[in-house]
C-alpha positions as CSV (number, residue, x, y, z in Angstrom):
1,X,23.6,-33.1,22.0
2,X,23.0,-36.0,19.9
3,X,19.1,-36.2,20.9
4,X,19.0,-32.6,20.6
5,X,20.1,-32.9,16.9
6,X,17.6,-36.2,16.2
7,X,14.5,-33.9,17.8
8,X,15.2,-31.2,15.6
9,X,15.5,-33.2,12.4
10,X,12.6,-35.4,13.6
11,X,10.3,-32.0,14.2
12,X,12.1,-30.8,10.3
13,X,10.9,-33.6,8.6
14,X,7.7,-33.8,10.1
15,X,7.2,-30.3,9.3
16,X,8.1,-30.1,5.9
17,X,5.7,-33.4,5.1
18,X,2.6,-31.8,6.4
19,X,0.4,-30.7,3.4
20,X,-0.8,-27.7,4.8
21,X,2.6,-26.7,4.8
22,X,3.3,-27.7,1.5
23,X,-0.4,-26.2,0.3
24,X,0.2,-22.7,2.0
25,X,3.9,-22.7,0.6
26,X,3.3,-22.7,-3.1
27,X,0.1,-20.7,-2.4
28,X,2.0,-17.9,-1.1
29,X,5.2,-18.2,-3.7
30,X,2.4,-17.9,-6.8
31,X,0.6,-15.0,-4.6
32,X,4.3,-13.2,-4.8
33,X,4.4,-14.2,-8.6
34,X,1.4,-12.8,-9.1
35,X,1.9,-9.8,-7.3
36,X,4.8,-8.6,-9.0
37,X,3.1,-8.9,-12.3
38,X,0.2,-6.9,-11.3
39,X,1.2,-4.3,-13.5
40,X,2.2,-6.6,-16.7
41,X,-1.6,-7.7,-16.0
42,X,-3.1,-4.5,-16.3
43,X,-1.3,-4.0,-19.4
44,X,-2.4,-6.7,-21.0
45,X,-6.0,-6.0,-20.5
46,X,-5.3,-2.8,-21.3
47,X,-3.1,-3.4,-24.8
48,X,-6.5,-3.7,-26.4
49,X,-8.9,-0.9,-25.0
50,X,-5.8,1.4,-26.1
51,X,-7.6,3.1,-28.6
52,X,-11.2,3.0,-26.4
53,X,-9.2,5.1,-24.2
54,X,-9.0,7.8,-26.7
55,X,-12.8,8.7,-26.5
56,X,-14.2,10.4,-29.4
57,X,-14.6,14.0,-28.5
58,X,-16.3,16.6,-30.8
59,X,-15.9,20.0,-30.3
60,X,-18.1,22.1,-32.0
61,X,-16.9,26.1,-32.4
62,X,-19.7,27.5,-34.7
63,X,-18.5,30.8,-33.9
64,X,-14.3,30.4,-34.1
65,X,-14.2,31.8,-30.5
66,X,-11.1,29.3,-30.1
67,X,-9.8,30.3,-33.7
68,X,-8.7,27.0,-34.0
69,X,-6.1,26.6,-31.3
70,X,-8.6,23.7,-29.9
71,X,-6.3,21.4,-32.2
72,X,-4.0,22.0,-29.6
73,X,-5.9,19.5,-26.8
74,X,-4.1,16.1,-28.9
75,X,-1.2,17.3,-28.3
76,X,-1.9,17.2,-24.4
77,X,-2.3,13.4,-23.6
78,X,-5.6,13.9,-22.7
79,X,-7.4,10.3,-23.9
80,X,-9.7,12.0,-26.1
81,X,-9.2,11.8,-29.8
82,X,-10.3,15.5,-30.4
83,X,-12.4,16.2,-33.7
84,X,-13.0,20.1,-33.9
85,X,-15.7,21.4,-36.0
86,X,-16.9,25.0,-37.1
87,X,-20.3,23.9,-38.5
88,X,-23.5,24.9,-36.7
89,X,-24.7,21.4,-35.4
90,X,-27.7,21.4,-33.0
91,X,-28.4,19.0,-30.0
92,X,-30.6,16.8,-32.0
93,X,-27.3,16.7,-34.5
94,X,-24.9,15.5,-31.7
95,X,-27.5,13.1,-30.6
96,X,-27.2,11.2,-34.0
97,X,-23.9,11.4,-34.0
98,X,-23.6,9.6,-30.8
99,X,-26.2,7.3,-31.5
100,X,-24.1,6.0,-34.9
101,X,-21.1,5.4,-32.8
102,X,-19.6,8.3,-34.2
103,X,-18.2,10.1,-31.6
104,X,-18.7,9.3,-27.6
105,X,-19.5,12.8,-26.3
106,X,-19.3,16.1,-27.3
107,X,-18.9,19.8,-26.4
108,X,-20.4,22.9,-27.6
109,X,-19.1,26.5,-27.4
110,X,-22.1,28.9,-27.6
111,X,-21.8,32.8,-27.3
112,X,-23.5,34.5,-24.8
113,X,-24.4,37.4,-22.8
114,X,-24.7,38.7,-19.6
115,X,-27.8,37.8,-18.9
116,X,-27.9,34.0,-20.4
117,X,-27.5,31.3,-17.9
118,X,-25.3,28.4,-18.2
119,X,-26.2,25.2,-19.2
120,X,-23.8,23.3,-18.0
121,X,-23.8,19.3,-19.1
122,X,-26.7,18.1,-22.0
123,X,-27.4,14.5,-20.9
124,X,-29.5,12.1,-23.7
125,X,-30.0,8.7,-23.3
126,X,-29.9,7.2,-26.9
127,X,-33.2,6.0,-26.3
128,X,-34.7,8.7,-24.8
129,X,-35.6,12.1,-25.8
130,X,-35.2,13.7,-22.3
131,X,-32.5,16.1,-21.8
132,X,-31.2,17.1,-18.6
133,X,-29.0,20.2,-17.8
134,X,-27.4,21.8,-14.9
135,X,-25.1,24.4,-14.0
136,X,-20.7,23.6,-14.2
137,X,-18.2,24.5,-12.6
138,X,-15.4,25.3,-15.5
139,X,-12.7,26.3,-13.8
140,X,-10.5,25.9,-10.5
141,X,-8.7,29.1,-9.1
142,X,-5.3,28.1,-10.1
143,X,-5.7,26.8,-13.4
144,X,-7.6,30.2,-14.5
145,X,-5.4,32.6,-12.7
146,X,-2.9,33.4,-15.5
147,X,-6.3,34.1,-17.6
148,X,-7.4,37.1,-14.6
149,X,-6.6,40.6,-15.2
150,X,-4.7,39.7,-18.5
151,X,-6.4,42.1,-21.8
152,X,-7.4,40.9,-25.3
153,X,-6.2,42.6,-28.7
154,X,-9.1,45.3,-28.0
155,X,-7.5,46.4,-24.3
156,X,-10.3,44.5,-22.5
157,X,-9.5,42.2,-19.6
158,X,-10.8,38.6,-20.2
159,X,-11.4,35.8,-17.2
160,X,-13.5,33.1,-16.2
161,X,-16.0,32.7,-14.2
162,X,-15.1,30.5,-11.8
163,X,-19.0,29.6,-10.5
164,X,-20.7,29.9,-14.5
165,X,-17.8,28.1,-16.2
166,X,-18.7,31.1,-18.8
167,X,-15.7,33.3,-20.1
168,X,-16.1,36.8,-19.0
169,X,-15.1,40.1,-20.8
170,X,-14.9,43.0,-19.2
171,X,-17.9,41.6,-16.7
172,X,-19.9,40.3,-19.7
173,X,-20.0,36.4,-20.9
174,X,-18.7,36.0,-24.0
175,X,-19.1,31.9,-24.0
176,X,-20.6,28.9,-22.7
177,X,-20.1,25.0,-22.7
178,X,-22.3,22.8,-23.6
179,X,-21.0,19.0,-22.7
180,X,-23.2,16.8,-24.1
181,X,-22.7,12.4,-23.4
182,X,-25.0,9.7,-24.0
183,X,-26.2,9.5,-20.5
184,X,-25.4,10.7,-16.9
185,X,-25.5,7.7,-14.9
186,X,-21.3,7.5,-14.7
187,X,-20.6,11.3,-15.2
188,X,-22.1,14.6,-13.3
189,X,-19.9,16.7,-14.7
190,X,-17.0,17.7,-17.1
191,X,-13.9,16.2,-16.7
192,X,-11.4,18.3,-14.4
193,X,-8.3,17.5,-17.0
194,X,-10.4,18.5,-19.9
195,X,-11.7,21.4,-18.7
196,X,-8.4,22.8,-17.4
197,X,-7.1,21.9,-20.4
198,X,-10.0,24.2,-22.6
199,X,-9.0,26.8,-20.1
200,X,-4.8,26.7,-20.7
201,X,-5.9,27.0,-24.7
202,X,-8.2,29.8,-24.0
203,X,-5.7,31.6,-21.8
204,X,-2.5,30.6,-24.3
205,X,-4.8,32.2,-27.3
206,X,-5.2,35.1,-24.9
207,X,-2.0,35.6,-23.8
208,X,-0.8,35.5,-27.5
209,X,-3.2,38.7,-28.8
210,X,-1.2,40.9,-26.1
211,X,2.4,40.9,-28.3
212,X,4.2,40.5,-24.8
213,X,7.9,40.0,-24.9
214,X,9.7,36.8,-23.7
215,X,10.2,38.3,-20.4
216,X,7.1,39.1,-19.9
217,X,5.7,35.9,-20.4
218,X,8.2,33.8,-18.4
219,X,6.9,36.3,-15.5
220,X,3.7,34.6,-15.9
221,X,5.1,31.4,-14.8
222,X,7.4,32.3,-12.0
223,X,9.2,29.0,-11.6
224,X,9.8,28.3,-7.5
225,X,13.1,27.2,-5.8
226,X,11.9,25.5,-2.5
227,X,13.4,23.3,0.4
228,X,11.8,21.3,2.6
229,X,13.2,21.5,6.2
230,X,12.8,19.8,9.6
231,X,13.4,21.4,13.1
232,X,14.5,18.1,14.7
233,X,18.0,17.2,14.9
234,X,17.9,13.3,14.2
235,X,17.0,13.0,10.5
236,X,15.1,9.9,8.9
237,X,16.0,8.8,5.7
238,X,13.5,6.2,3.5
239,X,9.9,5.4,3.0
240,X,7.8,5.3,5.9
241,X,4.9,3.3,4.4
242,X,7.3,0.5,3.0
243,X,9.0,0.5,6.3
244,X,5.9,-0.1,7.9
245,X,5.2,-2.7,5.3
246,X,8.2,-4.8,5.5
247,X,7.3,-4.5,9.5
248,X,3.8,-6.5,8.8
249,X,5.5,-9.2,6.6
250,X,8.3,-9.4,9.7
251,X,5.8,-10.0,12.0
252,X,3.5,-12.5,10.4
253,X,6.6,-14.4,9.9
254,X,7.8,-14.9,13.5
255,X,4.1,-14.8,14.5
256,X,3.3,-18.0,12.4
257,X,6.2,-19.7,12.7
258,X,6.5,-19.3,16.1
259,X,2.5,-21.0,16.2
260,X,3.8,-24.0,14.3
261,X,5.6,-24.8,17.5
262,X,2.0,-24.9,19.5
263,X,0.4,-26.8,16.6
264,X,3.1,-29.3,16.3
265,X,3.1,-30.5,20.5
266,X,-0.6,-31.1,20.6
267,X,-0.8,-33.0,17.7
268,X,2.2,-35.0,18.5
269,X,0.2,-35.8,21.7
270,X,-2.6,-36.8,20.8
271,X,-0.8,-39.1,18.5
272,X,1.1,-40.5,21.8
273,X,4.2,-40.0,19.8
274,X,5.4,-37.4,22.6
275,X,5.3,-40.3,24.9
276,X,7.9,-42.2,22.5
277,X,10.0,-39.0,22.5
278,X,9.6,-38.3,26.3
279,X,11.0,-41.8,26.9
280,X,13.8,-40.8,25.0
281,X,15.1,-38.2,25.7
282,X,14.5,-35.0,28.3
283,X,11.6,-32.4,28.0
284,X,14.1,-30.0,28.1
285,X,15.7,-32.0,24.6
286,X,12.5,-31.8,23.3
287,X,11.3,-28.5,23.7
288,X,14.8,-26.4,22.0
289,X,14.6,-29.4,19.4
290,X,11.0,-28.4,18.2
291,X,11.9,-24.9,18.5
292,X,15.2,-25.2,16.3
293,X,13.4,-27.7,14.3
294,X,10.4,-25.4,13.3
295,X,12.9,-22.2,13.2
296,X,14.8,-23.5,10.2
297,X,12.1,-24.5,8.2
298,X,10.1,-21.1,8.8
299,X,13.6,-19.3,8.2
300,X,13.8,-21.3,4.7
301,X,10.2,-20.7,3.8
302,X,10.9,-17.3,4.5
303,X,14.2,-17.0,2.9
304,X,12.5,-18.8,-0.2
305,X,9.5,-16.1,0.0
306,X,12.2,-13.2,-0.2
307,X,14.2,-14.8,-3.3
308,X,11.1,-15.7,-5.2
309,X,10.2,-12.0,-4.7
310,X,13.6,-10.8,-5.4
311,X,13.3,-12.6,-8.6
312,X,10.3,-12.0,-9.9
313,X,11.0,-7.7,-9.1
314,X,13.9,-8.3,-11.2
315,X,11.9,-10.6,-13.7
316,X,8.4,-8.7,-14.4
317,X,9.0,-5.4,-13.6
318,X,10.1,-2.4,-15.1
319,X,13.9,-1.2,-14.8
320,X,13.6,1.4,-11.6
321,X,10.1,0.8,-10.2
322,X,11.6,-0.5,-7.4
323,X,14.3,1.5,-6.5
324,X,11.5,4.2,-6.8
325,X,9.7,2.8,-3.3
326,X,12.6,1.1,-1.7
327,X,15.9,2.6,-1.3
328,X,18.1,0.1,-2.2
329,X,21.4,1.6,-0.8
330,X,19.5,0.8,2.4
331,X,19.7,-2.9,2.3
332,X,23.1,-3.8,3.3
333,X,25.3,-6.9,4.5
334,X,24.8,-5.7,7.8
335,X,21.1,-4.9,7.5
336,X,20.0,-8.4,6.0
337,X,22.5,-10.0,9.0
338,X,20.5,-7.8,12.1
339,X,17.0,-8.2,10.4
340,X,17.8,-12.6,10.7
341,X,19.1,-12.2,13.9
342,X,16.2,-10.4,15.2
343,X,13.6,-13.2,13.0
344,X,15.4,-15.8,15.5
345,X,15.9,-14.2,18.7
346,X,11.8,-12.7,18.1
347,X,10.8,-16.5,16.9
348,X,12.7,-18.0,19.6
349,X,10.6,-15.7,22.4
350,X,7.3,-16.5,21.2
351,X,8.0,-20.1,19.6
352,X,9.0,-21.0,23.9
353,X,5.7,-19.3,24.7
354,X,3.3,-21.2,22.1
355,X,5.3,-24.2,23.4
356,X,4.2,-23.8,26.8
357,X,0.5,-23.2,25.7
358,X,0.7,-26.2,23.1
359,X,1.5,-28.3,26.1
360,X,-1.1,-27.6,28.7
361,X,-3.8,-29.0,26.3
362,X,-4.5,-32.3,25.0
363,X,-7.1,-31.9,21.8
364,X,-6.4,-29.6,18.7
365,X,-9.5,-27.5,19.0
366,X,-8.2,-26.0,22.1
367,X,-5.2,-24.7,20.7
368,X,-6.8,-21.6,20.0
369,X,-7.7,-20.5,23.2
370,X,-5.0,-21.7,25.4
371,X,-2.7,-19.6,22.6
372,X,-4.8,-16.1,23.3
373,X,-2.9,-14.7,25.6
374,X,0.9,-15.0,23.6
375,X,-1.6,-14.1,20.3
376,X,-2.9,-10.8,22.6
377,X,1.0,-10.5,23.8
378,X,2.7,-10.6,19.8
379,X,-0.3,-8.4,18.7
380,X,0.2,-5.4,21.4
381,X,4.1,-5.5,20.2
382,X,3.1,-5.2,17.0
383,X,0.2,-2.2,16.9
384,X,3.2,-1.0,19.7
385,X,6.2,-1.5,17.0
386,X,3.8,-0.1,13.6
387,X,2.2,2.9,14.9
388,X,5.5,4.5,17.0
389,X,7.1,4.0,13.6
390,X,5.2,7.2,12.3
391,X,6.9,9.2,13.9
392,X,10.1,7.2,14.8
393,X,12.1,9.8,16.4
394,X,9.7,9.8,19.1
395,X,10.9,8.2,22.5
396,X,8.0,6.1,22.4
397,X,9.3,4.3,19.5
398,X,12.5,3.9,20.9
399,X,10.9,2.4,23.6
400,X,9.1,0.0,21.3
401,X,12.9,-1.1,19.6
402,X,13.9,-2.2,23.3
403,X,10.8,-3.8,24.9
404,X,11.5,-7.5,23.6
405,X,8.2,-8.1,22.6
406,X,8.1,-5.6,20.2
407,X,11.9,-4.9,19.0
408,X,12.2,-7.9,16.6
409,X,9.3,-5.6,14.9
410,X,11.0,-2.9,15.0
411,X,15.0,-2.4,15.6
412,X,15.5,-3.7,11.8
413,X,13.1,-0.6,10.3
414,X,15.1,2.1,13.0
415,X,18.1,0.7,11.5
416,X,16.8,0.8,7.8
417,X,15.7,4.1,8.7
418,X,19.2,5.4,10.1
419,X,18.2,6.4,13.1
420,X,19.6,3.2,15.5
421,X,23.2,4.0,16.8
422,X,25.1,0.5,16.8
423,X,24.8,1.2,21.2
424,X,20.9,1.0,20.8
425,X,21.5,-2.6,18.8
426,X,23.5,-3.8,21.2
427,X,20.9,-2.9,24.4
428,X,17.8,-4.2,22.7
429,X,19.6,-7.7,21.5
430,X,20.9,-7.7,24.6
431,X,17.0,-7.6,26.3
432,X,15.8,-9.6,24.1
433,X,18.3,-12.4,24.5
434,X,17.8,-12.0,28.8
435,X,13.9,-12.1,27.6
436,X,14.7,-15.9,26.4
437,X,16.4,-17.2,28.7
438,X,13.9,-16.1,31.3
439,X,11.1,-17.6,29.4
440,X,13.0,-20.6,28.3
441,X,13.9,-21.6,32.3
442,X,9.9,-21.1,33.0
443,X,8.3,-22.8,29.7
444,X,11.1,-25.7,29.9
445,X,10.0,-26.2,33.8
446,X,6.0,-26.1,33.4
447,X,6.4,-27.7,30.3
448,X,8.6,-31.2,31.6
449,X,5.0,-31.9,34.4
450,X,2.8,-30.5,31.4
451,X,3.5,-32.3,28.6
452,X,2.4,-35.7,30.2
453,X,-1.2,-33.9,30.7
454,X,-3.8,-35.9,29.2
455,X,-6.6,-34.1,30.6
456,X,-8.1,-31.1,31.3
457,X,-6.6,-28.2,29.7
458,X,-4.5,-26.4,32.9
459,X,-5.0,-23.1,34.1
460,X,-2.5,-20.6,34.5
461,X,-3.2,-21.4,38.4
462,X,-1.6,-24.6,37.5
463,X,1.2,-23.5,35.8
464,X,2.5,-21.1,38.6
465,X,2.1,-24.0,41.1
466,X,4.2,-26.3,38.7
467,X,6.9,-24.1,38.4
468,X,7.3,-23.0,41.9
469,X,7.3,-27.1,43.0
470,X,10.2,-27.4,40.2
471,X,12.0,-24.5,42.3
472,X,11.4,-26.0,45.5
């Protein structure tokens, strides 16, 4: 026990002194900082282009046909600062405008007829005396609906034409838009919130000529009760996407930590300290030492990854942004308590694993392939875990919480989720604990003959015949 207990510090203190540990540490922690104050960021870059937001817009009504409800649009959070003129300016007038900086764009409401096509958007480059003009699109079906079958103060039903973008009475055009901007090469056509916005003052002024009662009106709007319903018995409670999220993060940290163990063997071999340590004490010493070792420090990094982020949520963002994507009733004692078992039981499986592949090879650079198969192994549990949790009533991902090299991926969501009975916790620690001992009786067997290998990187051929002489 007491060369158990110098391994693991030994392996601690060796680990917490490498500087790529150090380096990717306090990379990581500012990444998290900087994450969480994404939003301040954008702010701040956004404080001053507040009032650039609030494009210039000029409206010009030469003929009223808006009788000066277009005033309205301010009111509507639109980020144009809406200037609304009845004088008869012409193109080459709007031009100049925009050219002095006046305004940014503009819009002109024309009568028409029947027989007058649209011209939808006016495009002039400022230093260029080409225009170009094509047909619009004013209107969407549901945002011109309330204007359809509805009759002005003369008893004529008004609507828009939802392929000219003209206003229509009683089959005839009674307007067009003109949207003139300094060029095209950002912009094809009118904005969809402006334009539905024109079209809700249109309709309003409408809708106001026809002296209808409150009644009537509020019929206009029917406002919808609705429920949402699901035919399967089992309900599933939180978000899905952040589930799945919190998965990845789970699954880089056993993944990584559990490599650490791989990285740490071959290096200690090829600086012959392994032989001091074999000396010393028993492969069998060594390998749960490293493993222990290895595990604490990747549970404190991780445990300092979480509090960092815990702080800085609480720190730089707004009050509620984060109970709007978590659930926060979901985090409990006992959820925190399962999701740190399962870290240790799902690092403890593949940290065995990578020490059995660290210890069949003798240089550095052949770490990486004698670790593809546990890499291929952790990934399929993974992509098995994160893609059964879409639809994680399915029996496929219940499957995924009890096969032990996916559950540590996966059992903590079901249980976030509220779908895991305390039964199903029990089974799949139960497998997964089974699932280590096994591996630990074979990686601790191959790995007492391997570790001593100075040569050749060993095939798995190898490994089978080591372990079935150790059982002989």
């Amino acid at each position: 026990m007491n060369n158990l207990k110098v391994v693991t510090i030994f392996t601690m203190k060796e680990m917490l002194k490498r500087k790529s540990f150090i380096v990717t540490t306090i990379i990581i922690l500012l990444l998290i900082i900087l994450g969480f104050n994404i939003p301040n960021i954008i702010n701040f870059f956004n404080k001053d282009s507040q009032t650039a937001e609030n494009t210039e817009l000029l409206i010009v009504d030469p003929n009223n046909i808006f009788e000066g409800s277009l005033d309205n649009l301010n009111s509507m959070n639109l980020g144009y600062n809406v200037k609304v003129s009845n004088e008869n300016l012409t193109f080459d007038d709007i031009k100049s405008k925009i050219e002095n900086e006046e305004i940014k764009e503009a819009i002109i409401v024309e009568k028409t007829s029947a027989d007058t096509n649209l011209e939808g958007i006016v495009s002039e480059n400022s230093s260029s005396t080409n225009v170009s003009s094509e047909g619009l699109d004013l209107g969407n079906t549901d945002n011109i609906n309330n204007a359809n079958n509805l009759e002005n103060s003369d008893g004529i039903p008004n609507s828009l034409d939802e392929n000219t973008g003209e206003m229509v009475t009683n089959g005839k055009s009674t307007c067009k838009l003109r949207y003139i901007v300094e060029n095209m090469a950002m912009i094809s056509t009118i904005p969809e919130d402006l334009l539905n916005a024109i079209n809700t003052v249109y309709t309003n002024l409408q809708i106001s000529k026809l002296g209808l009662t409150q009644e009537q009106l509020n019929s206009l709007t029917p406002n919808f009760e609705y429920s949402i319903e699901q035919t399967e018995e089992q309900e599933v409670s939180g978000n899905i996407m952040v589930i799945m999220l919190l998965s990845i993060v789970l699954f880089y940290a056993i993944y990584f930590c559990a490599y650490q163990v791989s990285s740490s063997i071959t290096t200690e071999k090829t600086s012959k300290i392994m032989e001091t340590l074999v000396t010393s004490t028993s492969p069998k010493t060594i390998v749960i030492g490293k493993t222990i070792g290895i595990g604490i420090v990747g549970l404190i990094q991780v445990c300092l990854f979480v509090a960092v982020a815990l702080i800085s949520a609480k720190l730089f963002l707004e009050p509620g942004i984060l109970e709007s994507v978590l659930d926060m009733s979901k985090f409990t004692p006992y959820l925190a308590i399962i999701t740190i078992l399962y870290f240790i039981l799902g690092y403890f499986a593949y940290a065995l694993l990578y020490a059995l592949t660290g210890s069949t090879v003798s240089k550095p650079e052949d770490i990486q392939s004698a670790n593809t198969p546990v890499a291929i192994l952790a990934v399929v549990g993974f992509y098995l875990s994160y893609f059964t949790m879409m639809n994680p009533t399915s029996d496929l991902n219940v499957f995924a919480s009890m096969f032990p090299i996916s559950s540590p991926f996966c059992m903590p969501f079901r249980i976030m989720m509220g779908i895991a009975s305390t039964i199903d916790v029990i089974i799949s620690i139960a497998i997964l604990v089974v699932t280590i001992l096994i591996v630990a009786n074979v990686a601790i067997k191959i790995y007492s003959n391997a570790i001593l290998n100075y040569g050749t990187r060993m095939t798995f051929k190898d490994m089978v015949k080591i372990y079935r002489d150790k059982n002989s």
